[in-house]
MITIDREN-261523 format. One line per 5 residues: number of its first residue (from 1); for each residue x, y, z of C-alpha. Coordinates in steps of 0.25 Angstrom, whole numbers, always signed. Layout:
<martis>
NUM) X:Y:Z | ...
</martis>
This chain:
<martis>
1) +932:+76:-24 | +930:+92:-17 | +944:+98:-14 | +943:+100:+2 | +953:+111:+1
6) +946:+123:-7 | +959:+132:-5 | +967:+121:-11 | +959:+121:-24 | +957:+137:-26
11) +973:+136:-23 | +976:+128:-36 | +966:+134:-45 | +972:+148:-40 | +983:+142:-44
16) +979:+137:-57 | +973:+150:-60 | +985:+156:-55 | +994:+149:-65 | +985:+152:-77
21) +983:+167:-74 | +999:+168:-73 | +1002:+160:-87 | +991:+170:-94 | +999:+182:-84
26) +1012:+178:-88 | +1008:+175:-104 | +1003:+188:-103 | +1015:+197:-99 | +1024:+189:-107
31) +1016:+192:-119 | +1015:+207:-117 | +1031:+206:-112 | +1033:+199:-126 | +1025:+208:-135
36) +1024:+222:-130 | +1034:+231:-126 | +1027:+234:-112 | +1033:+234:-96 | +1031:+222:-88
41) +1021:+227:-78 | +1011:+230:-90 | +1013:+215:-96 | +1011:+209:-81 | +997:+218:-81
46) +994:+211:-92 | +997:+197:-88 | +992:+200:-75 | +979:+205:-80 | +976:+193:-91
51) +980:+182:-79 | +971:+190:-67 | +959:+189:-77 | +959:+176:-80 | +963:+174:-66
56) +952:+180:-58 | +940:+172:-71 | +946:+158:-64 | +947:+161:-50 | +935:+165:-49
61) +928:+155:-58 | +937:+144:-53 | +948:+147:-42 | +937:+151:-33 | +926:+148:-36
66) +916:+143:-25 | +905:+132:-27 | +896:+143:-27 | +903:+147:-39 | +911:+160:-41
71) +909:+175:-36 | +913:+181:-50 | +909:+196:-51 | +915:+211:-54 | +919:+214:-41
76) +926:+202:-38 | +934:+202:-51 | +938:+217:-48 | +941:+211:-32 | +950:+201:-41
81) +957:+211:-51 | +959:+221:-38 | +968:+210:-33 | +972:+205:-46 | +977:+221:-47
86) +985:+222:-32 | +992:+208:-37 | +997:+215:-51 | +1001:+226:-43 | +1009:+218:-36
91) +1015:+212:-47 | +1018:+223:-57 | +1023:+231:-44 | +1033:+219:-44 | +1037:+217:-55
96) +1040:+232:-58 | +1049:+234:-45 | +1056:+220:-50 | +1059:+225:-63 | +1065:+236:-58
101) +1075:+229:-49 | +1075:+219:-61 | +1073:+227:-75 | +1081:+217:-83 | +1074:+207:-92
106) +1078:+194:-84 | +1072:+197:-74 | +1058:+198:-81 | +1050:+186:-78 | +1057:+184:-64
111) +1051:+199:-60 | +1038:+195:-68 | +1036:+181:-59 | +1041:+187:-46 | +1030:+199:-51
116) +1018:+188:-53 | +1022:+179:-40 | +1019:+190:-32 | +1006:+196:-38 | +1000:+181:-38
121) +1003:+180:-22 | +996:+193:-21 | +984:+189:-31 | +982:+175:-24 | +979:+180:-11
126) +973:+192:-14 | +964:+184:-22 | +962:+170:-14 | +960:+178:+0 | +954:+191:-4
131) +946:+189:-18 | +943:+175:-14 | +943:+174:+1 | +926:+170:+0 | +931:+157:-7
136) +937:+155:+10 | +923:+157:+15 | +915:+148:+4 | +926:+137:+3 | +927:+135:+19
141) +910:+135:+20 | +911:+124:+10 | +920:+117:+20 | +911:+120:+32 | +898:+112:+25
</martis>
């Protein structure tokens, strides 16, 4: 049986994809935290750069794919890491200024989740309705026919 809600099934699979990305993030900066002696914006760039790669390969060749198939190329990649970038900016920019107010080492992975929470509202509509917004157009002309 068809979904009738496209949005509703892109939603999950951002989801899904959101999740997986954000265990290989977060494995990521743990392991550079735990085994070299490096600041934590350099161990987020890290994380955030392992979990935005295999972000991008399965939103595009399942997150959004169309029927028509998927619209994969070098300028829309670089369109994705663009954002991608703004939305790490985001959250080193944040987690640095928390640190500050917060340089104590309990206060690590609360400044590190507070950090990711906001680069991912900031990656998720940058990329649903600016990168993917032709998914709108293609997934309502399915409904009209």
């Amino acid at each position: 049986m068809a979904d009738k809600n496209p949005l509703r099934g892109q939603f999950i699979r951002f989801f899904i994809v959101a999740v997986g990305g954000l265990v290989i993030d977060l494995a990521i900066v743990w392991l550079t935290l735990a085994l070299l002696p490096v600041h934590i914006s350099i161990a987020m760039i890290a994380g955030f750069s392992a979990g935005a790669l295999a972000n991008y390969l399965a939103h595009e060749f399942w997150t959004f794919k169309s029927g028509e198939g998927t619209q994969a190329s070098v300028g829309r990649a670089a369109s994705y890491y663009v954002i991608v970038s703004l939305a790490l900016g985001v959250r080193v920019g944040a987690a640095t200024v928390l640190e500050h107010f917060f340089p104590t080492p309990q206060w690590l992975w609360p400044i590190i989740i507070v950090s990711v929470g906001l680069s991912f509202v900031t990656n998720f509509g940058l990329t649903r309705f600016v990168l993917f917004r032709d998914q709108d157009q293609s997934d309502s002309n399915k409904g009209m026919s």
